[in-house]
C-alpha positions as CSV (number, residue, x, y, z in Angstrom):
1,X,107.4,53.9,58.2
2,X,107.4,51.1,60.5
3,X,107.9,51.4,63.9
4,X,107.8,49.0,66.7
5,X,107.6,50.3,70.0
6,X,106.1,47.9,72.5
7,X,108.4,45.0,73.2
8,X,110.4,42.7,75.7
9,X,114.0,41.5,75.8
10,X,115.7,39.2,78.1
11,X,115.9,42.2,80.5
12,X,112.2,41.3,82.0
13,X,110.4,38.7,80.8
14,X,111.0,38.2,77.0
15,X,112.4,35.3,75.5
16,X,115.4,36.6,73.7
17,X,118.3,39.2,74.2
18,X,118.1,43.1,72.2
19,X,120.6,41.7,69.8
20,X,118.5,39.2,68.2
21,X,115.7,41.5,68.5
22,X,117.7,44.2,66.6
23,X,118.8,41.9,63.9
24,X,115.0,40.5,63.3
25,X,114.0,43.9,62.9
26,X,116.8,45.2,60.4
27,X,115.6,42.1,58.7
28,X,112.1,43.0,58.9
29,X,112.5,46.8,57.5
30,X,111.9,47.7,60.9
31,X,112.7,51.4,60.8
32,X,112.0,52.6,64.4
33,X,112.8,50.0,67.1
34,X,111.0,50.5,70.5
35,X,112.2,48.5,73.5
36,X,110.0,48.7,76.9
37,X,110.9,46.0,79.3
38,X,108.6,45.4,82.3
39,X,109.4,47.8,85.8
40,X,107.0,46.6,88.8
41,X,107.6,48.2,91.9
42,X,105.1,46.8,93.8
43,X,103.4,49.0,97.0
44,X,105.4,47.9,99.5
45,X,108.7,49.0,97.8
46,X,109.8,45.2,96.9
47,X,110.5,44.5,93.3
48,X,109.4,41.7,90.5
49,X,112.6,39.6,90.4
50,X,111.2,38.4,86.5
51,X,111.6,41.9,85.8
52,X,114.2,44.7,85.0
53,X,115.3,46.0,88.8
54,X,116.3,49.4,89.2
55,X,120.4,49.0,89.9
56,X,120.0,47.2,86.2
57,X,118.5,50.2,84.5
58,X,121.6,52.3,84.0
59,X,122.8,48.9,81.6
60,X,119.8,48.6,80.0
61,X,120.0,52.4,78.9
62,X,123.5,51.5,77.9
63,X,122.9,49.0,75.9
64,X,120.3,50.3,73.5
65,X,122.2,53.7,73.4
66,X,125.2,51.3,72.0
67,X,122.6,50.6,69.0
68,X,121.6,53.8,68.0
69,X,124.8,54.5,67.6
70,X,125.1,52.3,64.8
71,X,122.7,54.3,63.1
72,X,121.3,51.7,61.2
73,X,117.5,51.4,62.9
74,X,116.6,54.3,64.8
75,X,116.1,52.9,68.3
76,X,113.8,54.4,70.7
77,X,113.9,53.7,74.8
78,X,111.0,53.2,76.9
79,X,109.6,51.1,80.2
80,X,106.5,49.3,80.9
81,X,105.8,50.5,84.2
82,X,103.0,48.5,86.8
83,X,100.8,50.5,88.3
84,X,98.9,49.6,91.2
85,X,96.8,52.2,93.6
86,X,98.0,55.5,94.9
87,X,101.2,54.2,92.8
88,X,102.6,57.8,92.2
89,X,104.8,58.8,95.0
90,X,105.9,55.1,94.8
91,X,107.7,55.0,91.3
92,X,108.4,58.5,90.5
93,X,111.4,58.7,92.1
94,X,112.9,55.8,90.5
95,X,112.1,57.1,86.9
96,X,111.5,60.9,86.7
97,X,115.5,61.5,85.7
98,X,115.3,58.4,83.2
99,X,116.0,59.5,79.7
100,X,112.9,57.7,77.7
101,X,111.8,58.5,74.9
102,X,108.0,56.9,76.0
103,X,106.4,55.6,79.3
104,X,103.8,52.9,78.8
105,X,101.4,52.6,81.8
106,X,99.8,49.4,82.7
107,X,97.8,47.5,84.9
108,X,98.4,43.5,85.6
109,X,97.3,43.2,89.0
110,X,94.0,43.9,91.2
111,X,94.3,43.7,94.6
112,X,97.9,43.1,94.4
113,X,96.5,39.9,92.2
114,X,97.8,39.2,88.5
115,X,94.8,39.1,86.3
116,X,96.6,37.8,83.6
117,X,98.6,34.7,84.3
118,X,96.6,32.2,84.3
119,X,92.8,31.0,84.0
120,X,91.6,30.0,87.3
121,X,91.5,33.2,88.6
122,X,88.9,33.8,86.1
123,X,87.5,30.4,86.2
124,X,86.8,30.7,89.9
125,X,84.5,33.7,90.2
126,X,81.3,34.0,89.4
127,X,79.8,37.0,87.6
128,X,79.2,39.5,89.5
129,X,83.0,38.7,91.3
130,X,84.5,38.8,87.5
131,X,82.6,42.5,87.1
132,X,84.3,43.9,90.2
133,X,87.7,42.8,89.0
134,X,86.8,44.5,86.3
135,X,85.5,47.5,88.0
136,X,88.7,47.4,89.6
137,X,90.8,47.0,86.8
138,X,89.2,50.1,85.0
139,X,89.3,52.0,88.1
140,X,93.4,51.7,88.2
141,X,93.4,52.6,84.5
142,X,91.9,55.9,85.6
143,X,94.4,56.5,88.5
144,X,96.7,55.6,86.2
145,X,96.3,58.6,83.4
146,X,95.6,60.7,86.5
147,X,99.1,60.7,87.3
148,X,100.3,62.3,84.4
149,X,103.7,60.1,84.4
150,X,102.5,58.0,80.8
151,X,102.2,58.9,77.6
152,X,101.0,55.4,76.3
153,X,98.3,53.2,78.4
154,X,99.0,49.5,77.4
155,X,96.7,46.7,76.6
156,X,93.2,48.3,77.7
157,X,90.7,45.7,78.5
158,X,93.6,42.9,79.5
159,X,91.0,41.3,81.5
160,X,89.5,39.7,78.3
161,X,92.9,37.7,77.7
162,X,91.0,34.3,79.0
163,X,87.5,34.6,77.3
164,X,86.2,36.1,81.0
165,X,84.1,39.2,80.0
166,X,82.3,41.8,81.9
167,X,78.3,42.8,81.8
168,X,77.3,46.5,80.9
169,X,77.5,47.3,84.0
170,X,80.9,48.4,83.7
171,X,80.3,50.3,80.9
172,X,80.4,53.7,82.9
173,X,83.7,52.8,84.7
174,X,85.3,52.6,81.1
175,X,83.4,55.8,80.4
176,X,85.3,57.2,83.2
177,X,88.6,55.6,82.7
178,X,89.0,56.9,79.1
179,X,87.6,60.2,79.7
180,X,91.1,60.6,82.4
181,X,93.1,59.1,79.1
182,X,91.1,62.0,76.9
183,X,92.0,64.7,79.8
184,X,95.3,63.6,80.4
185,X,96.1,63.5,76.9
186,X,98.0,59.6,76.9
187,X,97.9,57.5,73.8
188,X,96.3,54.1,73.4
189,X,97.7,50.7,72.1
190,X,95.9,49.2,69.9
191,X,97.6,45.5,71.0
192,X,97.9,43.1,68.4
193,X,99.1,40.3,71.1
194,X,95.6,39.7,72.0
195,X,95.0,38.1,68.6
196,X,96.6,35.2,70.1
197,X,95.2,34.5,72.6
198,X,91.7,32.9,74.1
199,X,89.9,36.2,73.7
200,X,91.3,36.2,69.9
201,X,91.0,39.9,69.8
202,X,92.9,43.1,69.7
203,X,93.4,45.0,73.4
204,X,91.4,46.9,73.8
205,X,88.4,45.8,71.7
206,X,86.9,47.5,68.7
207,X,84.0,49.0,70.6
208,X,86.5,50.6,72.9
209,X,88.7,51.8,70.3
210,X,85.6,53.5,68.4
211,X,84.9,55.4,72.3
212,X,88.5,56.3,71.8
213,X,88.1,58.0,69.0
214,X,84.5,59.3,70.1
215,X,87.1,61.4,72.7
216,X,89.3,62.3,70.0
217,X,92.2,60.1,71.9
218,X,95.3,59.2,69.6
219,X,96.2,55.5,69.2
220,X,99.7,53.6,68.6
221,X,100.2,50.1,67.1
222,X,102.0,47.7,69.6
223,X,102.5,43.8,68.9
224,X,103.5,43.4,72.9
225,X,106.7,41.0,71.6
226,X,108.3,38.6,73.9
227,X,110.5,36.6,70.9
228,X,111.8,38.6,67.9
229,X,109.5,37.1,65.8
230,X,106.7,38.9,67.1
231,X,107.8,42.7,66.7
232,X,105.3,43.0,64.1
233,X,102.8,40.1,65.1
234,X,99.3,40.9,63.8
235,X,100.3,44.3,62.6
236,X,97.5,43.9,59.1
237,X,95.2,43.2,62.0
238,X,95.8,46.0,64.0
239,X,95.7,48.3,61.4
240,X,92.4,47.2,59.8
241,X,91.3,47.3,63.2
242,X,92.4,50.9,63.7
243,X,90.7,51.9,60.8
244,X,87.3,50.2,61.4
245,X,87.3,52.2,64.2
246,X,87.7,55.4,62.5
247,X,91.5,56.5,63.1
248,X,93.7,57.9,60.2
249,X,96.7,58.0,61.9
250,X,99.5,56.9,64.6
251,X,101.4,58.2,66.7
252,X,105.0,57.7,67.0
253,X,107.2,58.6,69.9
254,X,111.1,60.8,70.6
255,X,112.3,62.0,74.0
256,X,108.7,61.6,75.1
257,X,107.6,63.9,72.5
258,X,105.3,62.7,69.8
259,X,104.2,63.0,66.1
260,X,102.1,61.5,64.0
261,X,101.9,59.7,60.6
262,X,99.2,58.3,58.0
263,X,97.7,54.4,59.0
264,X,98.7,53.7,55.4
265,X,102.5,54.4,55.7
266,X,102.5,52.1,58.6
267,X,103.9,48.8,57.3
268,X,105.7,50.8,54.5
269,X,109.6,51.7,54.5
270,X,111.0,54.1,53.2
271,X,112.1,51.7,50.2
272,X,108.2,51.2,49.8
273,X,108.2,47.8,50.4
């Protein structure tokens, strides 16, 4: 069956509206339809004004209920929510009565800094400056699964996007960060959007994927689309990737509940095609 669960309307910071999302996915044999729009709260309480604000939720949860009920694609809800330290008490209360069917966690920022916008932060830094962002970055990821408000962390190893990479001296902050995703029993993307970009790779990378598995943590496929035509972008590469790295299955998500199904049946509807 395929299912699409990881993408971005008009709503945040996609290109295109749910409509034409929909419609490229019923074209697609998409047969589960995910939407997750971006929700940043940022520390001090202000909001991203790119992304979905919280007086606009209760439209956006109208909207994509108005598609299920055409019953043609089954249509699943979620958020992409920023986290950012000690985040918890900041964004619970905004979505612990929202009816999701998933919560992606992510991290974009260190030290209140996007790490993913554009190359000069990277650029800029020497070394040793890049491994502490990444020491950082891994050390939100922790906090993150520590909360227990996600049930799918998002592009792992994001920092890559630009080519920037960290020594082994990170290595035990991973460690650390994925043991928390093991303990607090969250899901991992494996995020085709990666594949093109400058680090022309999968998020996160294979060798992370394989210490996922090492921890016996489940993994989802997500293409991280911002146009329609990207709902299933680099899906073939995602799922040989998956498999190099020793998984059999994927997970799929319902009222933030969630099964599982064969790699194989991944890009197959139930047509067969």
């Amino acid at each position: 069956m395929i299912a699409s669960f990881h993408n971005h309307s008009t709503w945040s910071d996609g290109q295109a509206p749910f409509g034409e999302i929909y419609a490229h996915a019923k074209k697609t044999g998409v047969e589960i339809l995910g939407l997750s729009d971006h929700f940043c709260i940022y520390p001090d309480g202000t909001f991203d004004e790119r992304m979905l604000r919280p007086e606009e939720v209760g439209d956006y949860l109208d909207e994509l209920a108005s598609f299920r009920e055409r019953g043609e694609i089954e249509i699943r809800t979620g958020l992409e929510i920023d986290w950012f330290a000690d985040h918890r008490s900041v964004i619970l209360p905004h979505i612990e009565q929202l009816p999701l069917d998933y919560r992606i966690g992510s991290v974009h920022h260190v030290d209140l800094a996007p790490i993913d916008l554009d190359t000069s932060y990277w650029s800029s830094k020497s070394e040793a400056e890049r491994d502490q962002v990444y020491l950082k970055y891994w050390h939100l990821i922790r906090e993150m699964a520590e909360s227990n408000l996600f049930d799918i962390a998002a592009h792992l190893d994001l920092p890559k996007k630009f080519g920037f990479y960290p020594t082994a001296a990170v290595n035990p902050a991973i460690d650390a960060a994925l043991d928390a995703i093991a303990e607090h029993h969250l899901v991992v993307e494996c995020n085709t959007a990666g594949y093109g970009k400058v680090c022309a790779d999968s998020y996160p990378s294979l060798e992370i994927l394989k210490k996922c598995r090492q921890r016996d943590i489940p993994v989802t496929l997500s293409s991280d689309g911002h146009i329609p035509g990207h709902i299933l972008y680099g899906f073939e590469k995602g799922l040989t990737r998956l498999q190099e790295a020793g998984f059999a299955t994927v997970a799929r998500f319902r009222e933030r509940e969630r099964w599982f199904e064969p790699l194989s049946d991944a890009l197959k509807t139930r047509a067969g095609a």
